[in-house]
N, C-alpha and C positions, 0 to 999 in steps of 0.2 A: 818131774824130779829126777837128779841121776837114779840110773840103775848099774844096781849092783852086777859084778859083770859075771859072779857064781848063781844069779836069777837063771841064766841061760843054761846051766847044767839042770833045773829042775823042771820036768815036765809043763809045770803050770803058768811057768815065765811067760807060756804065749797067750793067757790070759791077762787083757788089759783093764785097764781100771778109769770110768768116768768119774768126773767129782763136778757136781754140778753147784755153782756157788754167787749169790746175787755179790753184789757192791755192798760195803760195809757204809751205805750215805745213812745216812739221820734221815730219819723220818721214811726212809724207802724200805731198808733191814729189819725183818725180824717186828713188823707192826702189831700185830697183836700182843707182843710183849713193851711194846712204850709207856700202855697205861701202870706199868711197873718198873720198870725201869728209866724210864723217858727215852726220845729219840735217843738222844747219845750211849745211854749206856747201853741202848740195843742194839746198836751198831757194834760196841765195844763187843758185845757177846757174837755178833755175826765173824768179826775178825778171829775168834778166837775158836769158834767154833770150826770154822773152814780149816785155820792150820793145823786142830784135832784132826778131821777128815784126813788132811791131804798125808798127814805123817801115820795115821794108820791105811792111809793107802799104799805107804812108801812100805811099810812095816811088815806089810803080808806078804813080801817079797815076790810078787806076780810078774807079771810085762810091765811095759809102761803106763806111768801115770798121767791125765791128763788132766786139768782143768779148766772148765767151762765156765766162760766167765757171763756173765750179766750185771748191767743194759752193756758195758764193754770193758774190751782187753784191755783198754787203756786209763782203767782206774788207777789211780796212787799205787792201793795196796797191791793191787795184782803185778802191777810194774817192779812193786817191792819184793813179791817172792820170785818172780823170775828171776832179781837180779841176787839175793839172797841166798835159794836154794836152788835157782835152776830147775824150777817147776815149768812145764810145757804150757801153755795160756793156747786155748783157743775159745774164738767171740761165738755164744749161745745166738742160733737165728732168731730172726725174729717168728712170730706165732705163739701161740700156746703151747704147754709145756707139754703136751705129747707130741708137739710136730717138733719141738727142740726133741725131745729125748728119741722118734723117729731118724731124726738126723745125726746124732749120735751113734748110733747101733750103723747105721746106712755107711759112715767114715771109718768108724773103727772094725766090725766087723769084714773086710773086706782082706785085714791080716790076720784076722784069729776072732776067737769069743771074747767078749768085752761085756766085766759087770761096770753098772752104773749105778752109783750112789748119791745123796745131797750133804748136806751139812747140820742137817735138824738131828743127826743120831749119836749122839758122844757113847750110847752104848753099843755102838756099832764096831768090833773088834777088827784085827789082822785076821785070826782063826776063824772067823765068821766067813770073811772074805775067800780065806783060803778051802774051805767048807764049800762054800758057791760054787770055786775052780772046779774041784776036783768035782765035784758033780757035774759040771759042764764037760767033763771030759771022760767023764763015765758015761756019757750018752743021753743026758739030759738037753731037751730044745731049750729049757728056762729055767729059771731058779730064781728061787724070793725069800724074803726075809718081810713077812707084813709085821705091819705099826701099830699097836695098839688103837689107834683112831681110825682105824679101816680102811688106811693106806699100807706103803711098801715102802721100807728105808733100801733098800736093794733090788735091784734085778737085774738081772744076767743071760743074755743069750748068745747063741753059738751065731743065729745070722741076723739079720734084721727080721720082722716079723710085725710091720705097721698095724696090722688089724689091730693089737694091744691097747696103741692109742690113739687112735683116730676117734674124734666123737667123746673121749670118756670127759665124764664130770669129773675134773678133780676138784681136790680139797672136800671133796663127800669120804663121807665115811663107810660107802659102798664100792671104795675101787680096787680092794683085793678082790672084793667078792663078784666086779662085775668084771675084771681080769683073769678071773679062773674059771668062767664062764665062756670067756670069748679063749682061753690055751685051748679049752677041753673043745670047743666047736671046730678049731683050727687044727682038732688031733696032735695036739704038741706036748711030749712028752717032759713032764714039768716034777720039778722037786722044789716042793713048800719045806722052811726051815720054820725055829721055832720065832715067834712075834716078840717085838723087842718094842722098846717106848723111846720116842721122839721127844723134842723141845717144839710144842707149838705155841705154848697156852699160857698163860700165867699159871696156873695149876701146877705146868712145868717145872717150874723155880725148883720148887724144894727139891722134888728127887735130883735135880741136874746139882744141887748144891750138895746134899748128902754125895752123890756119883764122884763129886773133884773134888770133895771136903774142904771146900769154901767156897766163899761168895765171891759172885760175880754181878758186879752192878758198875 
């Protein structure tokens, strides 16, 4: 997304920002919420979801934005925000999501710290973000934000640091906790925020509906 060009008078501009976001297809987005919405409207909510993301990514005023797209950069929609708002698209490798989010840290950390976020957290704010920065630059190795399901809507580090996730089970509801296990073994100086809730589940619906005060189907 452009950046703003008064980002570069503030400290924290050199904190960049991932946004990691599947394809809005029917039937591939956002599955465990189909039995409720069906494929399309879960796709409808993946679309909507990511442009929540990407404008509270724009909105924290940090460095730049990028997005990571999956299975590719040359979906419909991602074609649309490039050409819309001039959002940065780059294609997620292939592997599983810690060797993507491994490769992440490994491209962008190489100009500065880089927090990386997905699209399941609509209550994922700009000051949350900006929260992360400024702790990454107080001399913190990593910074998180865990999920109520015993993941992380956030993490942020100053370099790359693969031991993180190599090997982890995700989608378990032990990967803060087997995450803060492998900082503290790797002596990595970390600042945990407070735990925020995600859109996994049908369960989800209601608070995300309360959260935008209305429905989204």
């Amino acid at each position: 997304m452009a950046i703003d060009p008064e980002k570069s008078e503030d400290p924290l501009g050199r904190v960049q920002v991932a946004v990691f976001a599947k394809a809005p297809v029917p039937g591939l987005a956002k599955t465990r919420l189909i039995p409720a919405l069906g494929e399309r409207g879960a796709a409808r909510l993946q679309r909507k979801l990511t442009r929540m993301a990407l404008r509270t990514a724009d909105a924290a005023r940090l460095g730049p934005v990028t997005l990571w797209c999956a299975p590719s950069v040359n979906h419909r929609f991602f074609r649309a925000l490039r050409r819309t708002s001039g959002t940065s698209c780059m294609a997620q490798p292939e592997g599983d999501l810690g060797h993507r989010m491994d490769h992440a840290f490994s491209y962008h950390c190489i100009s500065g710290p880089l927090l990386l976020i997905g699209t399941d957290c609509p209550s994922l704010q700009p000051e949350h973000l900006r929260r992360a920065a400024q702790a990454l630059g107080e001399g913190a190795d990593a910074v998180f934000f865990p999920a109520e399901d015993g993941g992380y809507v956030l993490v942020g580090l100053r370099r790359p640091v693969p031991q993180l996730f190599t090997g982890m089970r995700w989608s378990t509801c032990d990967v803060m906790a087997a995450t803060r296990r492998r900082a503290h073994e790797h002596g990595l100086h970390v600042r945990e925020f407070e735990t925020l809730w995600d859109v996994d589940e049908t369960s989800d619906l209601e608070r995300l509906h309360e959260f935008l005060g209305k429905y989204i189907a």
